[in-house]
ZAKOL-225316 format. One record per residue (C-alpha): chain; x, y, z. Coordinates in steps of 0.5 Angstrom, whole numbers. Layout:
BEGIN
+-------+-------+-------+-------+
: chain :  east : north :    up :
+-------+-------+-------+-------+
:     A :     X :     Y :     Z :
...
+-------+-------+-------+-------+
This chain:
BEGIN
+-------+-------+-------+-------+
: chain :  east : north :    up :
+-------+-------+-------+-------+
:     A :  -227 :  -168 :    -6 :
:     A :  -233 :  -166 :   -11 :
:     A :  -230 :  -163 :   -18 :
:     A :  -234 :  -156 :   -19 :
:     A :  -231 :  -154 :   -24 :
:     A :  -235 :  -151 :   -29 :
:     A :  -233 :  -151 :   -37 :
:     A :  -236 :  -145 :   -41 :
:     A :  -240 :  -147 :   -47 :
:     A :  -242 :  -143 :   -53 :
:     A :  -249 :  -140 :   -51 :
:     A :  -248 :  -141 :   -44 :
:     A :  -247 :  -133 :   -42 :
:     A :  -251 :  -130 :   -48 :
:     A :  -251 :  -122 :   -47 :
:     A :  -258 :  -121 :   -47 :
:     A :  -258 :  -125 :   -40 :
:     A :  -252 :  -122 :   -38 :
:     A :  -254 :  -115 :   -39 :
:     A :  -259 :  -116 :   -35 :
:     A :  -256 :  -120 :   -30 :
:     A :  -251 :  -114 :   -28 :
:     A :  -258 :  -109 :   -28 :
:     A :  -262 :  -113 :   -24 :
:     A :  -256 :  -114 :   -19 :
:     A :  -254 :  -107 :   -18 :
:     A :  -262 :  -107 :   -15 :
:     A :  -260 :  -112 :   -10 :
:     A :  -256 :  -111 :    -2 :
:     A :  -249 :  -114 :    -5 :
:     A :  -243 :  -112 :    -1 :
:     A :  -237 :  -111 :    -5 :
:     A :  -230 :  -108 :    -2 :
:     A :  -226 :  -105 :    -6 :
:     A :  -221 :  -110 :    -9 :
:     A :  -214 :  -113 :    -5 :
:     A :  -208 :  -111 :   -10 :
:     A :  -202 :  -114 :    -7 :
:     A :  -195 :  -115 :   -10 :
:     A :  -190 :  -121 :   -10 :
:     A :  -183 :  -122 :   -12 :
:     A :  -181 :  -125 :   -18 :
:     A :  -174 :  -127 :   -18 :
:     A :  -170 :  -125 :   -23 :
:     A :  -177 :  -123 :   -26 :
:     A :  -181 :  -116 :   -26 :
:     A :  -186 :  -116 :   -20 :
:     A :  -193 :  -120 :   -20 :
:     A :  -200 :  -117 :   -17 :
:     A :  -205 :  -121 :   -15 :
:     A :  -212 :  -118 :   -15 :
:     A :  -217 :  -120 :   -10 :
:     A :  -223 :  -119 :   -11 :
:     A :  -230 :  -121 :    -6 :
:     A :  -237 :  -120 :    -6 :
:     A :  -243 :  -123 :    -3 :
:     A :  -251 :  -124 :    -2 :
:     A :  -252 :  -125 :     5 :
:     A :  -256 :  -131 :     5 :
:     A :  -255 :  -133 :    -1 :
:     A :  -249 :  -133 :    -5 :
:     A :  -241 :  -130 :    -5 :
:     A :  -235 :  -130 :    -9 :
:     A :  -228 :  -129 :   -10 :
:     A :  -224 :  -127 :   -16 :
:     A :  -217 :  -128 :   -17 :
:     A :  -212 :  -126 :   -22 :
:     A :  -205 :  -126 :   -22 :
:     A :  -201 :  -122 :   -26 :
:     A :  -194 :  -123 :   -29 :
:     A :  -191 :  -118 :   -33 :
:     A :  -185 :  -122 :   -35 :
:     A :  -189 :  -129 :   -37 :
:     A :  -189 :  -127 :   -45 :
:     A :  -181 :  -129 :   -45 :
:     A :  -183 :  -136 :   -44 :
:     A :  -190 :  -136 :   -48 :
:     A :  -194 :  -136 :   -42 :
:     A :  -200 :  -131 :   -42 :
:     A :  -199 :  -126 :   -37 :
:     A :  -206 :  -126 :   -34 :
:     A :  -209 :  -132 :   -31 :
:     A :  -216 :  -132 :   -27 :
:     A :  -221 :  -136 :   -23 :
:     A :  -227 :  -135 :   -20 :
:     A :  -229 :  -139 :   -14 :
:     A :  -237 :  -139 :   -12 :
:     A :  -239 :  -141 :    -5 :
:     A :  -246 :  -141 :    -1 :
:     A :  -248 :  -136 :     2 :
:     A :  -250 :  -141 :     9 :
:     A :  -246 :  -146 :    10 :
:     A :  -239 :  -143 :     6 :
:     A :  -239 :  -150 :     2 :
:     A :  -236 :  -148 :    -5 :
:     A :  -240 :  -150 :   -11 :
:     A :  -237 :  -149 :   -17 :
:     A :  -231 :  -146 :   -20 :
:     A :  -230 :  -142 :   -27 :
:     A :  -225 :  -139 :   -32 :
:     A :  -224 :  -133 :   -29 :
:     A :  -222 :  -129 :   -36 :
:     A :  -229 :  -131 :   -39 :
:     A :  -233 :  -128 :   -33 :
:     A :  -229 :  -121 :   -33 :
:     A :  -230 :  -121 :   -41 :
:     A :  -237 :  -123 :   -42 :
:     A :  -239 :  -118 :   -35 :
:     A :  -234 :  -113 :   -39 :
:     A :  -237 :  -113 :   -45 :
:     A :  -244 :  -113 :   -42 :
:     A :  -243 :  -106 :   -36 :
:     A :  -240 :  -102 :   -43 :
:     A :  -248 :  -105 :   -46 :
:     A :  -251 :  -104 :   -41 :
:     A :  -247 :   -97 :   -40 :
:     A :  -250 :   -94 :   -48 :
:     A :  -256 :   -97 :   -46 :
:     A :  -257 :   -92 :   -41 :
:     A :  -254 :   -87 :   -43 :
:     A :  -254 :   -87 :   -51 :
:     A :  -259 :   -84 :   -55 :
:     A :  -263 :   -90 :   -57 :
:     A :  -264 :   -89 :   -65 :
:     A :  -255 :   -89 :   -65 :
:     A :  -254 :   -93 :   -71 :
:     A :  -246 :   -93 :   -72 :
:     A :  -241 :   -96 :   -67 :
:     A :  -234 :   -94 :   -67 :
:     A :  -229 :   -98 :   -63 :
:     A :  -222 :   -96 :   -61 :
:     A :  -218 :  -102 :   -61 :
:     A :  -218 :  -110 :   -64 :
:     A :  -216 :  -114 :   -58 :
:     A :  -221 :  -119 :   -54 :
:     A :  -225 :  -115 :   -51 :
:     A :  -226 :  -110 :   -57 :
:     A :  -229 :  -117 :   -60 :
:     A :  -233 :  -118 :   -54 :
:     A :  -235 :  -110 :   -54 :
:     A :  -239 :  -110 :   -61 :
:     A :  -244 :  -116 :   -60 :
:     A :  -246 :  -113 :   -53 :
:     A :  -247 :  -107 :   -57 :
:     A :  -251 :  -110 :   -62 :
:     A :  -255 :  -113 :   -56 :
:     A :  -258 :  -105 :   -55 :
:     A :  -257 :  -102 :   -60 :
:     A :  -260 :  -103 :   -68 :
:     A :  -253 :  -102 :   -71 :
:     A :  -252 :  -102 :   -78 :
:     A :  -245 :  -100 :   -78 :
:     A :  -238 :  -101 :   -75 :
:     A :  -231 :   -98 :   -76 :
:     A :  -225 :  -100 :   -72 :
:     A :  -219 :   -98 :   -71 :
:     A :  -213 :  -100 :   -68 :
:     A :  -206 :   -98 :   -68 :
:     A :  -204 :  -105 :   -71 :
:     A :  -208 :  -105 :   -77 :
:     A :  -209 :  -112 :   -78 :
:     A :  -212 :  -114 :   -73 :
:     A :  -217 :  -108 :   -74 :
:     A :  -217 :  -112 :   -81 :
:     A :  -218 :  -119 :   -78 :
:     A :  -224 :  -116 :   -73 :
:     A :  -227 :  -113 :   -78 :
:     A :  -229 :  -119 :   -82 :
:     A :  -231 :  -123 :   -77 :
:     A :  -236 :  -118 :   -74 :
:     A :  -238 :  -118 :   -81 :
:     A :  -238 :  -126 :   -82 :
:     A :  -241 :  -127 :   -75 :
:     A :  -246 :  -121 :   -74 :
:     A :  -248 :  -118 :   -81 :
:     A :  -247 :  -112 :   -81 :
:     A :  -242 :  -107 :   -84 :
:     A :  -235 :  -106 :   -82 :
:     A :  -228 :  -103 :   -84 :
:     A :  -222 :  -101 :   -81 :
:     A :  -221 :   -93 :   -80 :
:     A :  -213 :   -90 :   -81 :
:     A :  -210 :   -86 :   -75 :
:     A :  -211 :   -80 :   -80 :
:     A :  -218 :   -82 :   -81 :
:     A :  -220 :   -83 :   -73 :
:     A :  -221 :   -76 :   -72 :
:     A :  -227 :   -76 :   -77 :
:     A :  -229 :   -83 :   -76 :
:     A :  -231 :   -80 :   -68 :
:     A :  -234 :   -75 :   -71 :
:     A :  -238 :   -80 :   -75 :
:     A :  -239 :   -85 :   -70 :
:     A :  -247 :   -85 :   -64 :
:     A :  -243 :   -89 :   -60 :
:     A :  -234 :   -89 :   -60 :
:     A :  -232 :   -96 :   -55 :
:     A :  -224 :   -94 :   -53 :
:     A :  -222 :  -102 :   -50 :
:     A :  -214 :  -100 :   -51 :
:     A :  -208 :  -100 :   -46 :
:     A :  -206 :   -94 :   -48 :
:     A :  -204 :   -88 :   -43 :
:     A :  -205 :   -83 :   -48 :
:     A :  -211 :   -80 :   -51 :
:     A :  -214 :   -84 :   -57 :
:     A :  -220 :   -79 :   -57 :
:     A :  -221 :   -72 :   -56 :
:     A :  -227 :   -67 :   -54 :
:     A :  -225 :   -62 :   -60 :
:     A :  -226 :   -69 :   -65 :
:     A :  -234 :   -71 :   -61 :
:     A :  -240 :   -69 :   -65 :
:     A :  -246 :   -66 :   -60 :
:     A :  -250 :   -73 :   -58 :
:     A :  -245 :   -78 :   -57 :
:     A :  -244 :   -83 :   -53 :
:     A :  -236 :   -85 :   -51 :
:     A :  -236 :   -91 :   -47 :
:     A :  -229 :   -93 :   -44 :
:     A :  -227 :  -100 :   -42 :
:     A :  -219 :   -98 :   -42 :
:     A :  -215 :   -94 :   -37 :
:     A :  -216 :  -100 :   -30 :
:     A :  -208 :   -95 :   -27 :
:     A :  -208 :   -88 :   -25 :
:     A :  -203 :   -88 :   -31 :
:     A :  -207 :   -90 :   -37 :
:     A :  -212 :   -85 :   -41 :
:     A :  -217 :   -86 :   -47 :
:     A :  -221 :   -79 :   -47 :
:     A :  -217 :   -71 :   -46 :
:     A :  -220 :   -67 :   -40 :
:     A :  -223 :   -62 :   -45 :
:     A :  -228 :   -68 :   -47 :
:     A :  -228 :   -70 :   -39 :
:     A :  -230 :   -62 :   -39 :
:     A :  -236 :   -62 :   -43 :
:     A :  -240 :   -69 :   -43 :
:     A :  -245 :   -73 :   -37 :
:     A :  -240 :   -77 :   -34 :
:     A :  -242 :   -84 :   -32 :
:     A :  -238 :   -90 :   -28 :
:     A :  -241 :   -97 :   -27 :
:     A :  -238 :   -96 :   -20 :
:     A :  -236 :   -89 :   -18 :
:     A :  -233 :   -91 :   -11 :
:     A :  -227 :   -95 :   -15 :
:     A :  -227 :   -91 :   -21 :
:     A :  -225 :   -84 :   -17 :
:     A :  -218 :   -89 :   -15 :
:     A :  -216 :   -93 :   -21 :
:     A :  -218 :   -89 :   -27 :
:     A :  -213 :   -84 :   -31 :
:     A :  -219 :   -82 :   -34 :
:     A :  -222 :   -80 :   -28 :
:     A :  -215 :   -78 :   -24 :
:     A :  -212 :   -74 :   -29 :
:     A :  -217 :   -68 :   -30 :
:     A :  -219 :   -69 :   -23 :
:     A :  -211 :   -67 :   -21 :
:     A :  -210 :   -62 :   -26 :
:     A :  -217 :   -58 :   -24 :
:     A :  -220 :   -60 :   -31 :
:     A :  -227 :   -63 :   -27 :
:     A :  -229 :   -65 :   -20 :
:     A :  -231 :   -71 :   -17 :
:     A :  -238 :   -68 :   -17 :
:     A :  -238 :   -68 :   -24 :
:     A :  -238 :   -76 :   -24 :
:     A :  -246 :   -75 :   -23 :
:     A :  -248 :   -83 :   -22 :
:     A :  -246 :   -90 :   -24 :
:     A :  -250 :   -97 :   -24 :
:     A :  -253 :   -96 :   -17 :
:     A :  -257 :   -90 :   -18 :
:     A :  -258 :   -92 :   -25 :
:     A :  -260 :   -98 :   -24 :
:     A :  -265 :   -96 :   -18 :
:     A :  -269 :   -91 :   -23 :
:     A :  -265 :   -85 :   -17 :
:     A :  -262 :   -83 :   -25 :
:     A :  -265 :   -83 :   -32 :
:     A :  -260 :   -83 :   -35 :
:     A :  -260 :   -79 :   -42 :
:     A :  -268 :   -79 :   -41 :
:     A :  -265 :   -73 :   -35 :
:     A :  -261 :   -70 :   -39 :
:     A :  -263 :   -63 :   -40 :
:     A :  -261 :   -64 :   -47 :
:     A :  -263 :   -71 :   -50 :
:     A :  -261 :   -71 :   -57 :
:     A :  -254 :   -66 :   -56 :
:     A :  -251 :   -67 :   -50 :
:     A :  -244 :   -72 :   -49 :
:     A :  -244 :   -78 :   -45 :
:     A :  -239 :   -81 :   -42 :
:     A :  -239 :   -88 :   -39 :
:     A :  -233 :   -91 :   -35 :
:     A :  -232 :   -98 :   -33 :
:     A :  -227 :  -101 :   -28 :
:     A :  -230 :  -107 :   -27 :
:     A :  -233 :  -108 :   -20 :
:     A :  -234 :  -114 :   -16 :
:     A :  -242 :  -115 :   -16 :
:     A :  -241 :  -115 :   -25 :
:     A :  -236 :  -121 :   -23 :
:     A :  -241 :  -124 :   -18 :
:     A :  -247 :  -123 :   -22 :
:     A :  -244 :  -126 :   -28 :
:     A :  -242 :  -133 :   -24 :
:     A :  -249 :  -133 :   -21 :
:     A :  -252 :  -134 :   -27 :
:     A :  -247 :  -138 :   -31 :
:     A :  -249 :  -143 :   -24 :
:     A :  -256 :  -143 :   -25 :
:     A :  -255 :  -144 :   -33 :
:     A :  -251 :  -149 :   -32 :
+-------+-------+-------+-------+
């Protein structure tokens, strides 16, 4: 059999494309279903997921992601996470190549949140504020560079080396200034900041609605269970709330979950997600009733069509 493994190369998924790729894709007629989740037993190990997730371009192309999980594989040194990304033709089904799946969840990720703050922030937004420091914290900032003219980055993260490591890197690779904000000085850093990007696993609040200032954007790729969380239901109240894929964000986010629960927001406060934005059926922050004053908030779940678009790409590249 023809090997149709495909290495990733440095420049192969730039996030100009990229983030253009997702736009233009969620233009297009491709069918996703939510994602298979399906558990395995692990003897004498904690239990497993596997992640099953599939879309399609009729007459063109599909493909499938799956990703196992195995919590317990830290105990031997192995990651806990492994993914592939299998593309096929849409015709024949003829596989046509294969791809590090972990590279295509980072670079789509990374580009949804671009995408997301290019929609939804205010375009002169010069100060980035991440939460968190870990891979897709690095990935976050130069998709961030790519839409907006960032003269300025504080991170923090609750291991203040790693905020330390990422933050010399960002200065070294992108030129732009960067420090590490304390966990004292987080609140004062989100008041601060045009845009606040939260990339953690934390199933607490890291941000909360009273420490936002009028005009910023809060762009959240943590929270993928019902039991993760990054903002409070006072900020969920108070800002324009946005998904990359509504239908799968309403049962798989704490973010949305929580204060839809609790009574705090509705699901009719979720006003829209890529498919009307990238359709023009929302303008983004151009529609809001007040443009330079009014919180935004975009969640990212991840969805199918990002894994596709992203793979589509990566072949014609190639």
């Amino acid at each position: 059999m023809k090997n149709i493994f495909v290495q990733y190369e440095d420049g192969c998924l730039p996030y100009e494309k990229v983030i253009s790729a997702l736009d233009d894709a969620f233009k297009l007629d491709i069918k996703c279903p939510i994602r298979h989740h399906h558990y395995l037993n692990v003897p004498n190990k904690k239990d497993a997921t596997l992640l099953l997730m599939p879309a399609w371009l009729e007459g063109l192309y599909f493909g499938v992601k799956q990703v196992s999980v195995f919590p317990s594989n830290g105990e031997e040194g192995l990651p806990g996470l492994n993914s592939i990304y299998i593309l096929s033709c849409a015709k024949t089904g003829l596989p046509l190549a294969q791809f590090d799946g972990n590279v295509i969840t980072a670079r789509r990720t990374a580009a949804a949140a671009a995408l997301g703050a290019k929609y939804l922030s205010r375009p002169e937004s010069k100060n980035l504020l991440v939460v968190g420091a870990g891979k897709v914290a690095s990935q976050v900032i130069p998709a961030m560079a790519t839409v907006r003219d960032l003269e300025e980055i504080k991170i923090y993260n609750i291991h203040e080396e790693s905020a330390a490591s990422l933050a010399e890197q960002v200065q070294k690779e992108l030129n732009i200034k960067a420090s590490v904000v304390s966990k004292e000085d987080l609140p004062s850093a989100v008041a601060w900041a045009d845009i606040v990007s939260c990339a953690t696993l934390s199933e607490e609040p890291m941000v909360l609605g009273e420490w936002v200032t009028p005009g910023t954007h809060i762009d959240l790729i943590g929270s993928f269970t019902p039991y993760m969380r990054e903002v409070d239901d006072e900020l969920m109240q108070k800002a324009q709330v946005f998904a990359d894929f509504k239908a799968a964000a309403l049962t798989e986010t704490g973010d949305f979950i929580s204060p839809i629960k609790s009574g705090s927001i509705t699901e009719d406060h979720i006003i829209g997600d890529f498919l009307s934005l990238s359709r023009g059926q929302h303008a983004g922050r151009k529609a809001f009733k007040d443009p330079e004053n009014d919180i935004s908030v975009f969640k990212a779940v991840g969805s199918s069509i990002e894994d596709l678009a992203t793979a589509m790409l990566w072949y014609d590249r190639a």
